[in-house]
C-alpha positions as CSV (number, residue, x, y, z in Angstrom):
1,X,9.4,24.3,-20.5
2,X,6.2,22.8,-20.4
3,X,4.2,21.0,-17.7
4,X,2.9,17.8,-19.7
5,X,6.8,17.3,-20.7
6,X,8.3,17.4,-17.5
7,X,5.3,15.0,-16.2
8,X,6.2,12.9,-19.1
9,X,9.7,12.6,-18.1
10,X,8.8,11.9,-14.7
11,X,6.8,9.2,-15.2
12,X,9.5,7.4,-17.4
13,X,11.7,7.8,-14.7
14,X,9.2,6.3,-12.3
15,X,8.7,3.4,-14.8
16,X,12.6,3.0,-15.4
17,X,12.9,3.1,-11.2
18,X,14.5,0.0,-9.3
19,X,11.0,0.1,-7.7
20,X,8.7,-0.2,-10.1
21,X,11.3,-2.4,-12.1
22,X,10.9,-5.5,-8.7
23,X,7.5,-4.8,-8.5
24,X,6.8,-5.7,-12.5
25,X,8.6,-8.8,-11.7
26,X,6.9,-10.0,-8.7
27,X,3.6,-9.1,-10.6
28,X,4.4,-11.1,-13.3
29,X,5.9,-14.0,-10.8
30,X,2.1,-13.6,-9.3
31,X,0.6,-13.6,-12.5
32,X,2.2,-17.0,-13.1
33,X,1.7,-18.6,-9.7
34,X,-1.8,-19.9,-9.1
35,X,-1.6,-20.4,-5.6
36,X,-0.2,-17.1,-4.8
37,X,-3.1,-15.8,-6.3
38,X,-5.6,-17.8,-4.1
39,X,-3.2,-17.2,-1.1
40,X,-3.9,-13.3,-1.9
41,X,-7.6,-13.4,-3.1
42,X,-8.3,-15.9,0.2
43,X,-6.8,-13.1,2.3
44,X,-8.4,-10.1,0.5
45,X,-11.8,-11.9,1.4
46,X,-11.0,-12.2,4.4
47,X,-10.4,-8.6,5.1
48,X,-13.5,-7.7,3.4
49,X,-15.5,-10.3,6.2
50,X,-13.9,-8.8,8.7
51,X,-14.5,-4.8,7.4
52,X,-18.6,-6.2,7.1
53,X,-18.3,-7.7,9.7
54,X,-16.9,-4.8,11.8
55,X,-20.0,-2.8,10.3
56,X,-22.4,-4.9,10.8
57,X,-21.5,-4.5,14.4
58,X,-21.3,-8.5,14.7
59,X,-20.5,-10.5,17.9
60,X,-17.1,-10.0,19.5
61,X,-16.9,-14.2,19.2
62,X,-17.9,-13.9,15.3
63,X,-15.3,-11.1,15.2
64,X,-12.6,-12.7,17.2
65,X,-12.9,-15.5,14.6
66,X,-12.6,-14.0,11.4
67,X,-9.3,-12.4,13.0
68,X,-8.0,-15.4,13.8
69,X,-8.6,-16.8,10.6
70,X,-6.9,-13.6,8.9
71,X,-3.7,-13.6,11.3
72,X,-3.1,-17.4,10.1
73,X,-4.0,-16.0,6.2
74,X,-1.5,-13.4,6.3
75,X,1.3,-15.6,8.0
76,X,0.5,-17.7,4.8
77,X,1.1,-14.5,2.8
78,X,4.0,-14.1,4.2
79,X,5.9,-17.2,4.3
80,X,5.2,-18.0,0.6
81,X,8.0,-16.0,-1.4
82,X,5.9,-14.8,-4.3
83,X,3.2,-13.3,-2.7
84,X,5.7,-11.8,0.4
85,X,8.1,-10.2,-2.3
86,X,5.3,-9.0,-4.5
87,X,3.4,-7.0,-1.7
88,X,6.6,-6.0,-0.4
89,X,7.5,-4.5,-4.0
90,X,4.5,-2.7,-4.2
91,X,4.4,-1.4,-0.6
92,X,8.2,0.1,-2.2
93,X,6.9,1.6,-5.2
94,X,3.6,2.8,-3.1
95,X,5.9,4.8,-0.8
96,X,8.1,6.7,-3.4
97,X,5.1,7.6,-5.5
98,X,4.3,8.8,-2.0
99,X,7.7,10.7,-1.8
100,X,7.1,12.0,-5.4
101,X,3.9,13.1,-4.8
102,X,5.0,15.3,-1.3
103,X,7.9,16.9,-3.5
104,X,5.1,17.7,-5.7
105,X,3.1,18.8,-3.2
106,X,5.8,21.1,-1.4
107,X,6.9,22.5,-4.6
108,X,3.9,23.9,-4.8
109,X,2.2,24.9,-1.9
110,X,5.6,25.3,0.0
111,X,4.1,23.4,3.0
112,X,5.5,19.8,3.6
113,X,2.6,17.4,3.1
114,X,1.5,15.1,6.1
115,X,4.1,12.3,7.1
116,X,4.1,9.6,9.6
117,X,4.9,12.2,12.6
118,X,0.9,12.6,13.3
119,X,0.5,16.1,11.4
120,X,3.3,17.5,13.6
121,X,4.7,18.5,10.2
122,X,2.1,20.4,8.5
123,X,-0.6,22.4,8.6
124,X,-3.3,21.4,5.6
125,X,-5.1,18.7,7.9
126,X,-5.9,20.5,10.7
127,X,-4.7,17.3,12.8
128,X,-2.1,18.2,15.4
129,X,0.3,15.7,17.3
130,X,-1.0,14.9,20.3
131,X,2.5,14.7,22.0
């Protein structure tokens, strides 16, 4: 049995996956629609104003703003179909790669890798749940 096969394999299954099947169509779909692809390069800017922003250690008011302004981008995002179903495909494929990857990483090591339980659940991170 050897490693680079069994890697192989997996990744055809990954690429055969329901997953990664919706997201290659809402890529595509994404690919076709122009305004989808302002609505999402309008709202990636935005983030990236507010992230300077935030570093820059700007005025609350300039701040404030550029939030507003991204809470009224993203209900854009989300209320046209193509760019909603596309992030929402990849946020599915993002997570079992995720899953794939913590299988991979508890075969290994035999320690479960860190979930959304704050750490409770393993021990590689050093950060403990603080319940």
């Amino acid at each position: 049995m050897d490693i680079f096969t069994k890697a192989k394999e997996l990744g055809e299954l990954i690429s055969t996956s329901d997953e990664m099947t919706n997201y290659k169509k809402w890529e595509a779909s994404l690919e076709r629609d122009h305004k989808a692809r302002a609505i999402l390069r309008e709202y990636q800017s935005l983030q990236s104003e507010m992230v300077r922003a935030a570093h820059e250690d700007k005025d609350k008011s300039v701040l404030d703003d550029i939030k507003e302004r991204l809470i009224t981008k993203f209900d854009e995002v989300n209320s046209y179909e193509v760019t909603r179903n596309y992030i929402e495909s990849k946020d599915k494929l993002d997570r079992l790669i995720k899953k794939v990857n913590d299988v991979l990483i508890y075969s290994i090591s035999g320690e479960e890798s860190c979930s959304s339980n704050k750490c409770s659940s393993c021990s590689g991170c050093g950060n403990k749940s603080s319940t």
